[in-house]
KELUMTOR-832411 format. One record per atom (N, C-alpha, C): residue in three letters; z, y, x. Coordinates in steps of 0.2 Angstrom, whole numbers, plus 5000, padded with zeros to 4 digits. Layout:
BEGIN
ALAZYX ...
//
This chain:
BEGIN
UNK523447985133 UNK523148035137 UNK522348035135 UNK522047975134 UNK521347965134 UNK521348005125 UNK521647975122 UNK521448005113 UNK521548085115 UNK521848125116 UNK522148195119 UNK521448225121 UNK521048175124 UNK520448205131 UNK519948205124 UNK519948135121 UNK519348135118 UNK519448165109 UNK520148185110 UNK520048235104 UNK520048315104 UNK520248355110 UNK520048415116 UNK519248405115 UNK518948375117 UNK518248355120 UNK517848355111 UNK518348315106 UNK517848315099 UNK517948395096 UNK518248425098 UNK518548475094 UNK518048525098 UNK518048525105 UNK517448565108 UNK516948555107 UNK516648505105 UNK515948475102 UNK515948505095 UNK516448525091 UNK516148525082 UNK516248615085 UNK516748635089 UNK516448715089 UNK515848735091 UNK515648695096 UNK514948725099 UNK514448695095 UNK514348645091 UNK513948665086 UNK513948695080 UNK514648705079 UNK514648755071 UNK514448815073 UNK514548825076 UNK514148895083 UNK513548905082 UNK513248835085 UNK512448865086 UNK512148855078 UNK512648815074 UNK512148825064 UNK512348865062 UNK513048895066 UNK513048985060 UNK512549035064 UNK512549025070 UNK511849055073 UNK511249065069 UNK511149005069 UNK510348995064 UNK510449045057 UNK510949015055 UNK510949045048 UNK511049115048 UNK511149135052 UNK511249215053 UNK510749245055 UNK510249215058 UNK509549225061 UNK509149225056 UNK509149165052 UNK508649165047 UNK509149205040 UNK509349215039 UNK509749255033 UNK509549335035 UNK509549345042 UNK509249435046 UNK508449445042 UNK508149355046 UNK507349375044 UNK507249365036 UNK507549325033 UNK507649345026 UNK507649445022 UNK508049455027 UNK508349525025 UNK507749565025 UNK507349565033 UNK506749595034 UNK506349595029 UNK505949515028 UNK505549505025 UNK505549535018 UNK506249535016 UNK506249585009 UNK506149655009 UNK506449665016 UNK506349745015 UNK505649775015 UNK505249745017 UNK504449765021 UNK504049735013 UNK504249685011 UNK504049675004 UNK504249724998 UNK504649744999 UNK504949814995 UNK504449864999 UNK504449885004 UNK504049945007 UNK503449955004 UNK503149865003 UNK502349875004 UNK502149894997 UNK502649864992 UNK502649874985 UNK502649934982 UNK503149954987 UNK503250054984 UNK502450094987 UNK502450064993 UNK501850104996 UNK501150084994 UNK501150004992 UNK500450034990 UNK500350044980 UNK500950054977 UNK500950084971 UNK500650154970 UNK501250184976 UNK501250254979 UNK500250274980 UNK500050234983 UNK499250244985 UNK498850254978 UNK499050164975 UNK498550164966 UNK498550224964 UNK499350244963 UNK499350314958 UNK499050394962 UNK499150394968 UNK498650454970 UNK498150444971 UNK497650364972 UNK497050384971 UNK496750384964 UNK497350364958 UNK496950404953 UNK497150454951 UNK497550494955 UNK497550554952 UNK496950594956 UNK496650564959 UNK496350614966 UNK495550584961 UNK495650524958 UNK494850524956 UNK494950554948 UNK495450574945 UNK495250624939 UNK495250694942 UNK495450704946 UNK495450774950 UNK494750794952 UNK494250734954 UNK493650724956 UNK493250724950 UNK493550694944 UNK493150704939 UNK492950784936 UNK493750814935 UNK493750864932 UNK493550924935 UNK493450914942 UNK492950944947 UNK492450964944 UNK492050904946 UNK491250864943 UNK491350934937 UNK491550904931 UNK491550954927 UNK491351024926 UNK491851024929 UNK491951114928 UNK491351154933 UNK491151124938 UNK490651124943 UNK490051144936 UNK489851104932 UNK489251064930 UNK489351134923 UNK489851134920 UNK490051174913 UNK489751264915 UNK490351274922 UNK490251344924 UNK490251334931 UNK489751344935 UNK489751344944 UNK489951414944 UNK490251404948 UNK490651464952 UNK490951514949 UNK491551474941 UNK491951524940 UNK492651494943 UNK493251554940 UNK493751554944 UNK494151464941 UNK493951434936 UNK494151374933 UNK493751334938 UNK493151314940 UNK493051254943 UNK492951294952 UNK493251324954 UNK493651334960 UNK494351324962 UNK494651334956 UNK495251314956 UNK495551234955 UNK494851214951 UNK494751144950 UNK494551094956 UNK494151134961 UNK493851104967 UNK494651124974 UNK495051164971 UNK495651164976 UNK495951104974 UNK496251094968 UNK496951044967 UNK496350974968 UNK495550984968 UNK495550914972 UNK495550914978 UNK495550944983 UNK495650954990 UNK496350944989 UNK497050974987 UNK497550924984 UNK497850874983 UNK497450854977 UNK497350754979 UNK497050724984 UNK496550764987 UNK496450714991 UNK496750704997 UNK497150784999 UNK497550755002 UNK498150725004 UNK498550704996 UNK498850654994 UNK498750604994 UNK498050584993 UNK497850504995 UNK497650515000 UNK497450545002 UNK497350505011 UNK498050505014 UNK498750555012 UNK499350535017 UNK499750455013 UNK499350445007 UNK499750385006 UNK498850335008 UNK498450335010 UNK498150295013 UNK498750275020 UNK498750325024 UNK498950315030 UNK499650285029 UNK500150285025 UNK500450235022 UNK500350165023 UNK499750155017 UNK499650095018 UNK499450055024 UNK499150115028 UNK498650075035 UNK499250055038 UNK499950085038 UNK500450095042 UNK500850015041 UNK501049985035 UNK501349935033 UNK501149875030 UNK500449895030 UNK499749825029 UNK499749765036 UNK499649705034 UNK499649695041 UNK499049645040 UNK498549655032 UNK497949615032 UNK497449675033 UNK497049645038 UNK496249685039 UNK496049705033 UNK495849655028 UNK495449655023 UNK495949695019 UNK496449705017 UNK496649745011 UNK496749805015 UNK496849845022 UNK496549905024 UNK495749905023 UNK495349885022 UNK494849905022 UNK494749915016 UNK494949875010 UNK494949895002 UNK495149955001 UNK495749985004 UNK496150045005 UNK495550085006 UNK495450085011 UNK495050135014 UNK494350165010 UNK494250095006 UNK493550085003 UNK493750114995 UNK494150104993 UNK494650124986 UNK494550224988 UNK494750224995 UNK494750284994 UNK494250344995 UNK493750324999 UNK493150334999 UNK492550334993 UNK492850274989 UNK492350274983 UNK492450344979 UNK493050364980 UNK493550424975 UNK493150494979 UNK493250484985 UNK492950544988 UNK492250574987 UNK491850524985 UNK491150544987 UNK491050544978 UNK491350554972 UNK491250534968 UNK491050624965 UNK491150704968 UNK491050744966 UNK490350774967 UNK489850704972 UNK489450744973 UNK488950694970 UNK489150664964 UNK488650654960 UNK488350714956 UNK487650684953 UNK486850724953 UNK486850714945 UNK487050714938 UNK486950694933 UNK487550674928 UNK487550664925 UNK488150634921 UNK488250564921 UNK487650524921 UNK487650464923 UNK487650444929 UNK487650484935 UNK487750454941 UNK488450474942 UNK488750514939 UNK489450544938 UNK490050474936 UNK489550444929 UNK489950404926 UNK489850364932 UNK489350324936 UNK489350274939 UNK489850284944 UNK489650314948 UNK490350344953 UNK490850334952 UNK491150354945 UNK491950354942 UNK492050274941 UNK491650224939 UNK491550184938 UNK491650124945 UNK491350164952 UNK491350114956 UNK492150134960 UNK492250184960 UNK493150204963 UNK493550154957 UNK493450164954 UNK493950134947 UNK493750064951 UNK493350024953 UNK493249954953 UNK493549954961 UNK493549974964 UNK493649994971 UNK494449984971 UNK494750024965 UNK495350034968 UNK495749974965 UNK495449924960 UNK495449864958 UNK495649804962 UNK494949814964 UNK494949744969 UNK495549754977 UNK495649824979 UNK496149834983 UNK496649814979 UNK496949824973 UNK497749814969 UNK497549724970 UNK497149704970 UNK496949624967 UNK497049584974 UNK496949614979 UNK496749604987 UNK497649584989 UNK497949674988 UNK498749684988 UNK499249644985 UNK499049604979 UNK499549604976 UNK499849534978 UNK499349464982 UNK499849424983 UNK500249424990 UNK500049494994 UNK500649504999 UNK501349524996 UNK501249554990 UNK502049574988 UNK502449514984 UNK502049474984 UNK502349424980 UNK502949384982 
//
């Protein structure tokens, strides 16, 4: 009777812990899953950003341009629309980013990335044009440099 008790009794012990380690491992196998999928999110999103803040800062360029060549023909109007276009591209994929960042400092790079791009059509000169083009370009740099060991 006593081996019966105490073999009942060993056989309840190895179910209730193989229990609570398939538990664990199912738990951390879940947060595994998360972790990847938010890693994939962040990755698509903030590519999705790179690529429409530079479409939005040659759009800013070509703006500049056409402004400078011919003011107020029907080419640098049309040109000053599809940058209102980009730029509301990049702001709905800034808001992206804001959405699934969870470092302060690489939203603010975002935000900074994209700001550099926005104020880049009210440069005064060709060289204050280049400078501007130049500082979005290093803006959206240091946010990609900022981003990238989150996705790693």
């Amino acid at each position: 009777m006593d081996a019966a008790l105490i073999a009942v009794a060993g056989t309840l012990l190895g179910v209730v812990f193989t229990h609570w380690f398939q538990g664990r491992a199912t738990e951390r196998t879940a947060a595994l899953a998360r972790s990847e999928q938010l890693r994939q999110e962040r990755i698509a999103t903030y590519s999705a950003f790179a690529g429409a803040v530079v479409d939005y800062r040659h759009s800013q360029n070509d703006r500049w341009f056409r402004a400078v060549e011919e003011p107020g023909s029907e080419e640098a109007e049309e040109s000053r629309y599809a940058s209102y276009r980009q730029r509301t591209a990049a702001r709905q994929a800034l808001f992206r980013v804001q959405l699934v960042c969870d470092d302060p400092e690489t939203r603010r790079l975002a935000e900074k990335a994209f700001e550099e791009t926005h104020c880049m059509h009210e440069a005064v000169g060709t060289a204050d044009r280049a400078r501007r083009s130049e500082q979005a370009k290093e803006a959206l740099a240091r946010f990609v440099a900022a981003a990238a060991p989150g996705v790693r």
